[in-house]
C-alpha positions as CSV (number, residue, x, y, z in Angstrom):
1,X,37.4,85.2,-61.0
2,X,38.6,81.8,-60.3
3,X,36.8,81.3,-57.9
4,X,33.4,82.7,-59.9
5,X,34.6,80.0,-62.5
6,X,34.5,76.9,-60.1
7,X,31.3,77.6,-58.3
8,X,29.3,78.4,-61.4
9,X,31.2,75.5,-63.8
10,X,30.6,72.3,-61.1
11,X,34.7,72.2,-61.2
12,X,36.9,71.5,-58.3
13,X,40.4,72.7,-60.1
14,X,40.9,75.2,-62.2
15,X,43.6,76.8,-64.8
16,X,43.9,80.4,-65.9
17,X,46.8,79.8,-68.3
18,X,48.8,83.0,-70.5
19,X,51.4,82.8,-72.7
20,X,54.4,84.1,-72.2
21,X,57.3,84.4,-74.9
22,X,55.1,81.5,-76.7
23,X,54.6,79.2,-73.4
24,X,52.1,77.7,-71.5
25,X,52.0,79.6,-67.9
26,X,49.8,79.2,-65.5
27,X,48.5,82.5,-63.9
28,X,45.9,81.5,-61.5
29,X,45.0,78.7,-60.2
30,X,42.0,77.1,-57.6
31,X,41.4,74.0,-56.2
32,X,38.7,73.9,-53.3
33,X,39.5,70.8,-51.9
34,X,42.7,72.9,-50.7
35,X,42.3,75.7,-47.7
36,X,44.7,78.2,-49.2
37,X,42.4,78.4,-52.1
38,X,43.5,80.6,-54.5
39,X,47.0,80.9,-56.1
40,X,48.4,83.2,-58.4
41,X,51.8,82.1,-58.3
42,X,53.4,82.2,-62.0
43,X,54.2,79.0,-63.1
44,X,56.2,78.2,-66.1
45,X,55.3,74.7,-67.7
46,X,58.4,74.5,-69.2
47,X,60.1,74.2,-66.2
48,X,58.0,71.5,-64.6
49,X,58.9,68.0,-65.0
50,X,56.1,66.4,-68.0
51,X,54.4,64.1,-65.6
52,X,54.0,67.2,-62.8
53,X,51.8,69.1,-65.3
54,X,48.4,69.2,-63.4
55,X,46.6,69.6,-66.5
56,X,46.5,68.4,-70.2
57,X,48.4,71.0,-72.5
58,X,47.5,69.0,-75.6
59,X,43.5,69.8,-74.4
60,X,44.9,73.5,-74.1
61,X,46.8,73.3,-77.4
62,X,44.0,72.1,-79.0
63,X,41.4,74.6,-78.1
64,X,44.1,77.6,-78.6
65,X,44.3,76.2,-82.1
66,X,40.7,75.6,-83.2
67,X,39.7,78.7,-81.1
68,X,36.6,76.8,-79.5
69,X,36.3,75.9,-76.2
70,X,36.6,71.7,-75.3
71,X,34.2,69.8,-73.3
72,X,35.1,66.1,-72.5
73,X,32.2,64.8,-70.6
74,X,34.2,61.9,-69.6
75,X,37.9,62.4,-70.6
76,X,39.2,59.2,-70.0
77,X,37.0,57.4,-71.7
78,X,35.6,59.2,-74.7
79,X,36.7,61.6,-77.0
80,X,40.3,62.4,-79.2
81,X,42.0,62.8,-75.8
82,X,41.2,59.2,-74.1
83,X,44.7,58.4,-75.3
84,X,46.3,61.7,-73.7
85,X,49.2,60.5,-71.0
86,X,48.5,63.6,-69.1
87,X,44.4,62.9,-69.1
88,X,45.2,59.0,-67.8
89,X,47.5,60.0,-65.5
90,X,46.0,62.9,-63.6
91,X,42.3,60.9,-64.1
92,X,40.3,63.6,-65.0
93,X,36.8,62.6,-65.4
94,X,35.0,66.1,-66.7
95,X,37.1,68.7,-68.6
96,X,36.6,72.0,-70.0
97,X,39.0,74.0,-71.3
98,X,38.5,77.5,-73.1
99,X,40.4,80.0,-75.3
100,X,40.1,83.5,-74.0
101,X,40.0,85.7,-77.2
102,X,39.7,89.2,-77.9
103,X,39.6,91.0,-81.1
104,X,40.4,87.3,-82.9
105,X,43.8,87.2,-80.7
106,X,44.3,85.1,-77.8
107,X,44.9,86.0,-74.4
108,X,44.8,83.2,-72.3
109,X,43.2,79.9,-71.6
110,X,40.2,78.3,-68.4
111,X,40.9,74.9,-67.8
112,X,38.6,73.5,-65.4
113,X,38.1,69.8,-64.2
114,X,36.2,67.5,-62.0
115,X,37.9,64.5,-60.9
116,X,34.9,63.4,-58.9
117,X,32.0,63.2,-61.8
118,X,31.2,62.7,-65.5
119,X,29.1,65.4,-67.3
120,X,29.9,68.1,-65.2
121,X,30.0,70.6,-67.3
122,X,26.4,70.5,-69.0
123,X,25.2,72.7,-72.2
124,X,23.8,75.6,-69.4
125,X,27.3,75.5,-67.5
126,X,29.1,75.9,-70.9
127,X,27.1,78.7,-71.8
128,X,27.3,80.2,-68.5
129,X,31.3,79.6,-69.0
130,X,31.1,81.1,-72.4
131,X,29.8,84.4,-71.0
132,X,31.9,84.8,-67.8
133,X,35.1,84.6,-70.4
134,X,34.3,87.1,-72.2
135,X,34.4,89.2,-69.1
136,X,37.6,87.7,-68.2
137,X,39.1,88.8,-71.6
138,X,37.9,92.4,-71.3
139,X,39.4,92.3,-67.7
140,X,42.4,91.2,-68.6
141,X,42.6,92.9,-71.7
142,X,42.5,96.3,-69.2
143,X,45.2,95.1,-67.0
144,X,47.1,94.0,-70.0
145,X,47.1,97.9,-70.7
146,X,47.2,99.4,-68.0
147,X,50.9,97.5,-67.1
148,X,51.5,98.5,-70.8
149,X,50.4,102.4,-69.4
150,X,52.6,101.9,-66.2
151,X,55.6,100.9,-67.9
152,X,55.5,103.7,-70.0
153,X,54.9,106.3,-67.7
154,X,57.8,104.7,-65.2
155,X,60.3,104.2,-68.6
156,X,59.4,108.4,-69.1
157,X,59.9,109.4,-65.3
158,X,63.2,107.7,-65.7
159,X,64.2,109.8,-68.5
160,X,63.1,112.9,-67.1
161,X,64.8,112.1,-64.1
162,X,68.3,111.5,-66.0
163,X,67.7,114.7,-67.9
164,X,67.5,116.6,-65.4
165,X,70.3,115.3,-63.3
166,X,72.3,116.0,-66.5
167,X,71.6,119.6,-66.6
């Protein structure tokens, strides 16, 4: 789905963030200037030294709290987040970023950048974006429950296993 993401956005990197225990992590990431492609390492913000964070979590912040997604044409020179140590440091030129909601709660977050170009992410590619997230919500809305079903079913053939060794 990342990869979907870049290709239709006009990114290069991109975030899937969740939160976990009410933290930033990131779930997936993609950057194609990179041969491995592809990661879906879990990595907790928390633990990362501030000025490692490969993206803004004030811009992620910020659309988790207004529940809209943010477009910063050119992020280091216009907009609230020109000021942003993270957006001067990593020199982000295009940004979007996007709450993934379902059912008025949020599941996760898109952050996508291009470091190469300003405007990247036109009116067409944020509508485009709008649509593919909602797909990404309902797909990981299913995963979300089916770990929730797996859990269960493992947490009762545990049980069932005890009991019997009991008797």
């Amino acid at each position: 789905m990342m990869e979907l993401l870049l290709e239709n956005a006009g990114a290069n990197k991109g975030w899937f963030l969740i939160k976990e225990k009410g933290e930033w992590m990131i779930r997936a990431s993609n950057d194609v200037s990179k041969q491995e492609g592809n990661s879906t390492e879990l990595i907790d913000l928390t633990k990362l030294p501030r000025n490692q964070h490969p993206l803004s979590l004030k811009v992620v912040q910020y659309a988790e709290r207004t529940g809209k997604p943010v477009v910063l044409s050119d992020a280091s020179t216009l907009g609230k987040f020109v000021q942003n140590d993270d957006i001067i440091r990593l020199g982000s030129k295009s940004v979007f970023c996007a709450p993934i909601i379902n059912q008025g709660k949020v599941l996760g977050t898109i952050y996508l950048v291009n470091e190469h170009i300003t405007n990247a992410f036109t009116e067409e590619n944020v509508e485009l974006l709008n649509l593919l997230s909602v797909q990404l919500s309902i797909s990981l809305q299913n995963a979300l429950l089916y770990d929730s079903l797996e859990s269960q079913v493992k947490a009762r053939t545990y049980d069932l296993m005890k009991e019997r060794d009991l008797s």
